[in-house]
C-alpha positions as CSV (number, residue, x, y, z in Angstrom):
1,X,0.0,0.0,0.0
2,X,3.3,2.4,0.2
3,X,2.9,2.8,-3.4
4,X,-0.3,4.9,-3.3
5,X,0.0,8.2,-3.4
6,X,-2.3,10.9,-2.1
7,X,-2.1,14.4,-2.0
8,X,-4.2,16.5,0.4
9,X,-5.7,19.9,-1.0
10,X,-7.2,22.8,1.3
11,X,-10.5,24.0,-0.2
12,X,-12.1,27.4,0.6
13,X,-14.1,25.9,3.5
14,X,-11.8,24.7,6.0
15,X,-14.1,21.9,7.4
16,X,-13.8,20.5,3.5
17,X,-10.8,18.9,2.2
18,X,-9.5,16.9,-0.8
19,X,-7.8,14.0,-0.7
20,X,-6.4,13.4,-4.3
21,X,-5.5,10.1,-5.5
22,X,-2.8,8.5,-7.9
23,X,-5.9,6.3,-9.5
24,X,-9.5,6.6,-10.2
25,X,-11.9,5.4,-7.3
26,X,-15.2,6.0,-9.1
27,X,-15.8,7.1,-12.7
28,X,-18.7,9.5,-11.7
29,X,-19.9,11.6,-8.7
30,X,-21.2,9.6,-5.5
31,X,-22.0,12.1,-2.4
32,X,-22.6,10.5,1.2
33,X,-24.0,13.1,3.9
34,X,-24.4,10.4,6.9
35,X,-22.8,6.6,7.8
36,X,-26.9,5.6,6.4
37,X,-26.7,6.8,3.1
38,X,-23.1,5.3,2.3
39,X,-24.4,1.8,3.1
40,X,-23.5,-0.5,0.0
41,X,-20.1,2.3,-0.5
42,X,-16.9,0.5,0.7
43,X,-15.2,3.5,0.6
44,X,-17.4,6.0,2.3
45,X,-18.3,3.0,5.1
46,X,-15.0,3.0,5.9
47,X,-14.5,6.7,6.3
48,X,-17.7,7.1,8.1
49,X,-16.5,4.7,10.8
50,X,-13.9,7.9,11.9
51,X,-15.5,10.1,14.3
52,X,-14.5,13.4,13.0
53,X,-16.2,12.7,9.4
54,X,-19.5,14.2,8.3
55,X,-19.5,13.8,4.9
56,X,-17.8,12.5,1.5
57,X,-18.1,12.9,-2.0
58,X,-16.4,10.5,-4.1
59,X,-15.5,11.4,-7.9
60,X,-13.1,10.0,-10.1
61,X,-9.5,10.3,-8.7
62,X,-10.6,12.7,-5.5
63,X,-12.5,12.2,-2.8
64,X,-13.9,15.5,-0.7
65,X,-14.5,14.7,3.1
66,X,-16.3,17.0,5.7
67,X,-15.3,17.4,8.8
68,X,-16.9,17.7,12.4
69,X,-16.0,19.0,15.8
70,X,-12.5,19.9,16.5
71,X,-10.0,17.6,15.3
72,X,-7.3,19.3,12.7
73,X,-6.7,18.1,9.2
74,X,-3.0,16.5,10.0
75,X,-4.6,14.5,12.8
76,X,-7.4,12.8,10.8
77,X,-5.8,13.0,7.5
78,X,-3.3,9.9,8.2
79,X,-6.4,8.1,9.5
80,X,-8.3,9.3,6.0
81,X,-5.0,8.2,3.8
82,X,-5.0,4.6,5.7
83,X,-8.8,3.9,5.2
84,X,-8.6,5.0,1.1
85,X,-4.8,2.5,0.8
86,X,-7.0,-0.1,2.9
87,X,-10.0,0.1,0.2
88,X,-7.7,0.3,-2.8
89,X,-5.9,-2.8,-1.4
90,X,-9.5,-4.6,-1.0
91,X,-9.6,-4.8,-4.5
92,X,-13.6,-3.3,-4.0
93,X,-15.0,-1.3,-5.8
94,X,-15.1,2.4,-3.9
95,X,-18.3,2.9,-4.1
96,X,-20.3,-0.3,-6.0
97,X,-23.5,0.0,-8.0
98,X,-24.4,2.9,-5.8
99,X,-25.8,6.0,-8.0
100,X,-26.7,9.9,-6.3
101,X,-30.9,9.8,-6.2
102,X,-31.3,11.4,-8.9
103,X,-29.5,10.0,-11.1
104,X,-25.9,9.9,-12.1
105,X,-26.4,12.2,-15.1
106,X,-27.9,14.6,-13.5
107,X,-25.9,14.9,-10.2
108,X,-23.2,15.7,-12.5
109,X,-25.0,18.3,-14.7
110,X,-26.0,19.8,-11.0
111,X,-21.7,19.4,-9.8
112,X,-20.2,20.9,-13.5
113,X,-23.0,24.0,-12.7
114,X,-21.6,24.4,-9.6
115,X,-18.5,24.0,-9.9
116,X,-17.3,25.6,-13.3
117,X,-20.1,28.9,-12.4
118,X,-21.1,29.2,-9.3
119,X,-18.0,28.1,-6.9
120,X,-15.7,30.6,-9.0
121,X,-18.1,33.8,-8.4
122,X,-18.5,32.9,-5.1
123,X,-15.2,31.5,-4.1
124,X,-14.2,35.3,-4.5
125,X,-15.7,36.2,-1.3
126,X,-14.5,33.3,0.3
127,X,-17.4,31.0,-0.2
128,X,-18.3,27.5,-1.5
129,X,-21.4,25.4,-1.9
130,X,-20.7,21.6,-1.9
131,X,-23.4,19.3,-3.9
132,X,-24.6,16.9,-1.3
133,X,-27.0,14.7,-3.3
134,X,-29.3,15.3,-6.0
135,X,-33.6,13.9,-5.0
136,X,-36.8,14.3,-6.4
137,X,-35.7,17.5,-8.0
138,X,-34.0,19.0,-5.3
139,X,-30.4,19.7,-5.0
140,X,-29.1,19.2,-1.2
141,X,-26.3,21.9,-0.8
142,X,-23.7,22.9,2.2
143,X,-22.4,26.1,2.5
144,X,-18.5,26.9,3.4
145,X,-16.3,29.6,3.5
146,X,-17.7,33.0,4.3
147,X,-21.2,31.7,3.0
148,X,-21.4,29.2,6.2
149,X,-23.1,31.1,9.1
150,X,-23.9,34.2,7.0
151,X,-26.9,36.1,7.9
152,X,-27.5,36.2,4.3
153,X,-27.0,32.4,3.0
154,X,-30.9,32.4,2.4
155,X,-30.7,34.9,0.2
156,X,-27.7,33.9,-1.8
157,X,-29.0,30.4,-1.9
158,X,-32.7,31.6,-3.1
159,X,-31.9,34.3,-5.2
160,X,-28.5,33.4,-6.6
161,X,-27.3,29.4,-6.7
162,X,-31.2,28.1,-7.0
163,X,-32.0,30.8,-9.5
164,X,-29.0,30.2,-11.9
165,X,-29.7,25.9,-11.0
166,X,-33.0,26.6,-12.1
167,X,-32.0,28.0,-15.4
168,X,-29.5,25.9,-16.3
169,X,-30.7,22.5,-15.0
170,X,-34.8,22.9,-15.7
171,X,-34.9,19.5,-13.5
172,X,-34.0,21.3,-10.3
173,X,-36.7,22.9,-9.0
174,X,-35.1,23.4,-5.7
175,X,-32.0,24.1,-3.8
176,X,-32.0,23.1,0.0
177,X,-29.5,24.2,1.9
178,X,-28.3,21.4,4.9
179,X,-25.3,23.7,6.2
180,X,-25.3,24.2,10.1
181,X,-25.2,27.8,9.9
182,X,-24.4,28.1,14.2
183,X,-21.1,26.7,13.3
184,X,-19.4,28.9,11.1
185,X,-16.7,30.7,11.7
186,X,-18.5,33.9,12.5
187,X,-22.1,32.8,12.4
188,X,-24.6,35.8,12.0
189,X,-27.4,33.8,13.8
190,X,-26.3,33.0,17.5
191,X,-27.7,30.2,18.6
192,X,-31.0,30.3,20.6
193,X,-31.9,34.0,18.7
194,X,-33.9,32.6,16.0
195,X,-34.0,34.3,12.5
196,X,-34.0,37.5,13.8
197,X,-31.2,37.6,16.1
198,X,-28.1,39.0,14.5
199,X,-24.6,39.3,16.2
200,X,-24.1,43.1,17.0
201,X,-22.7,45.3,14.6
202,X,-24.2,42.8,11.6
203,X,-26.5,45.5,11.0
204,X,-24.8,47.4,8.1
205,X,-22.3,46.3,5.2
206,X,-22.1,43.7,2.9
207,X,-21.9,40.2,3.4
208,X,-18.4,39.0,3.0
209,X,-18.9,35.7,1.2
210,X,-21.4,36.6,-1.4
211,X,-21.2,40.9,-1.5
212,X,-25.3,41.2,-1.1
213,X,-26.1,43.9,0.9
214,X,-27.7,43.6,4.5
């Protein structure tokens, strides 16, 4: 397994990062947001059994993990590494027969959208949106970066990422967003406030991720 080589990349959400293989796992795009929905994925099982993992997204030679609580990327990144050599070593597939809901073809219309569009404009202000899954014509996004505890992901989601989907993919007729907005770096909703409780001082200015004004 010394012979596998993998390189980690930082993204613009620091609770996102990419683990990039020397060989193709998965010839498409598979996203897991919970141990349940990777059942049947060798690969995403495996990673979901680490405590500090949230969520993966598998595709082609990369594979995008999300991380929870506390733990720092050089602490669960040799335990990432060892759990993609172990699965490569298997000889299994990484992630089977499994296909997003949706539909492969169309979780990937929804991903180049995103990614090649949407993620650039965005990444500008320090944001990212990460495509969780694609169901029943909804798109199930999380937020990063500056977008992630924004007082006005809402309206960026509504008004800018669903309207563009919407135009561009006809089959999505919905973007939900599945970020947990208390835990961003500088949420603008405190926890316990409710919609209308904004941290002092958010009043006034523009929102740093996505430049809309408040």
């Amino acid at each position: 397994m010394t012979d596998i080589r993998i390189r980690g990349e930082p993204t613009a959400d620091p609770q996102v990062c990419r683990f990039v293989v020397d060989r193709s796992l998965h010839a498409g795009n598979a996203s897991f947001d919970s141990a349940a929905a990777a059942e049947g994925a060798p690969l995403a099982e495996a990673l979901f059994t680490l405590s500090a993992v949230s969520a993966v997204a598998i595709a082609r030679d990369t594979v995008s993990v999300t991380k929870q609580g506390d733990a720092e990327w050089p602490e669960i990144g040799k335990e990432i590494g060892n759990a993609i050599r172990a699965q490569i070593a298997s000889g299994e597939p990484a992630v089977g027969d499994i296909v997003p809901a949706g539909g492969e073809e169309l979780f990937e219309r929804v991903q180049t959208v995103l990614t090649n569009e949407i993620n650039p404009s965005i990444a500008n202000h320090g944001g990212v949106v990460t495509l969780q899954r694609v169901e029943e014509g909804k798109a199930f996004v999380q937020m990063g970066g500056g977008c992630q505890g924004c007082g006005m992901a809402d309206v960026t989601l509504k008004h800018g990422i669903e309207s563009y989907l919407r135009q561009k993919v006809p089959e999505i007729q919905e973007v939900v967003d599945v970020t947990n907005h208390d835990q961003g770096e500088s949420p603008y909703f405190e926890s316990g406030k409710g919609g209308g409780g904004g941290k002092a001082g958010g009043g006034g200015g523009g929102c740093s991720a996505c430049g809309a004004s408040k």
